[in-house]
C-alpha positions in Angstrom: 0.0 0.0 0.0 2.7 2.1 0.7 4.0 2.4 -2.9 0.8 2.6 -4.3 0.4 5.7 -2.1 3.8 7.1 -3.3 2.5 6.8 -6.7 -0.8 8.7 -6.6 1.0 11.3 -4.4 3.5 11.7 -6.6 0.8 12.0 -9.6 -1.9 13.8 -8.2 0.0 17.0 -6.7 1.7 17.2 -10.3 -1.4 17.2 -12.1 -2.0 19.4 -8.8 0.6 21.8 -9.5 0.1 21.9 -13.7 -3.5 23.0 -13.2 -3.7 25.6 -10.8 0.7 26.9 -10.9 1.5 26.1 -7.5 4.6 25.0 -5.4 5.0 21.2 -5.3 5.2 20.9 -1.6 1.8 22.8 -1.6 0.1 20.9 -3.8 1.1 17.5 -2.1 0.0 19.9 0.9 -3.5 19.7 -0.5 -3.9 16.3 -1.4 -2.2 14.6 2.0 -4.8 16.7 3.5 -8.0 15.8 1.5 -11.3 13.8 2.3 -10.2 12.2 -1.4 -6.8 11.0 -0.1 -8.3 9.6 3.5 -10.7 7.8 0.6 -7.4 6.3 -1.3 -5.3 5.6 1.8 -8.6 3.2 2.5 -7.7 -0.2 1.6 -11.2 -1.7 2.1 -12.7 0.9 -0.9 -9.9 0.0 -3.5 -9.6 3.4 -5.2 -6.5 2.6 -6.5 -8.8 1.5 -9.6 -9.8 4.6 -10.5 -6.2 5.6 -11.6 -4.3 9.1 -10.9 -6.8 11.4 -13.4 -9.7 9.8 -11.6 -8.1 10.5 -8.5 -7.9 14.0 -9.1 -10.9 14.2 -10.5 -11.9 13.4 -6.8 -9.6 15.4 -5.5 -11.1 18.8 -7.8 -14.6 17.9 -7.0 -13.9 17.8 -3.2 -12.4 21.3 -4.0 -15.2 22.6 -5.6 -18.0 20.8 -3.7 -16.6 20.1 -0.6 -17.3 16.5 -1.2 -15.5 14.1 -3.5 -18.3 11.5 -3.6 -19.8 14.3 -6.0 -17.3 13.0 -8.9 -18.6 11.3 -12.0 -16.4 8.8 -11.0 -18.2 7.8 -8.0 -21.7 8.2 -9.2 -21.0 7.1 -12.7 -24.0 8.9 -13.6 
């Protein structure tokens, strides 16, 4: 689990950082300190199948809504 973790953390605050132009330690700030990453650090929900872009899709939804159960991703409406 603990290089899964690396990964997503790794991918997320970079797409993190492309997006919205800020530092690197701030955007792995962010995520570490997200509902979305308590979801992924989760073992029982296996998130880790969503992939890094569905990840942050979570992750921006959660920024926008406050909750990243609000994703497409999650509701597959």
């Amino acid at each position: 689990m603990v290089y899964i973790l690396s990964f997503y953390n790794q991918k997320v605050s970079q797409m993190i950082v492309e997006k919205y132009d800020i530092a690197p330690l701030s955007a792995l700030r962010k995520f570490l300190f997200s509902e979305t990453y308590r979801m992924l650090s989760d073992e029982e929900l296996e998130m880790w199948e969503f992939g890094p872009l569905g990840i942050f899709d979570m992750w921006e939804v959660e920024q926008i809504t406050g909750n990243p159960r609000n994703s497409l991703y999650i509701r597959r409406d």
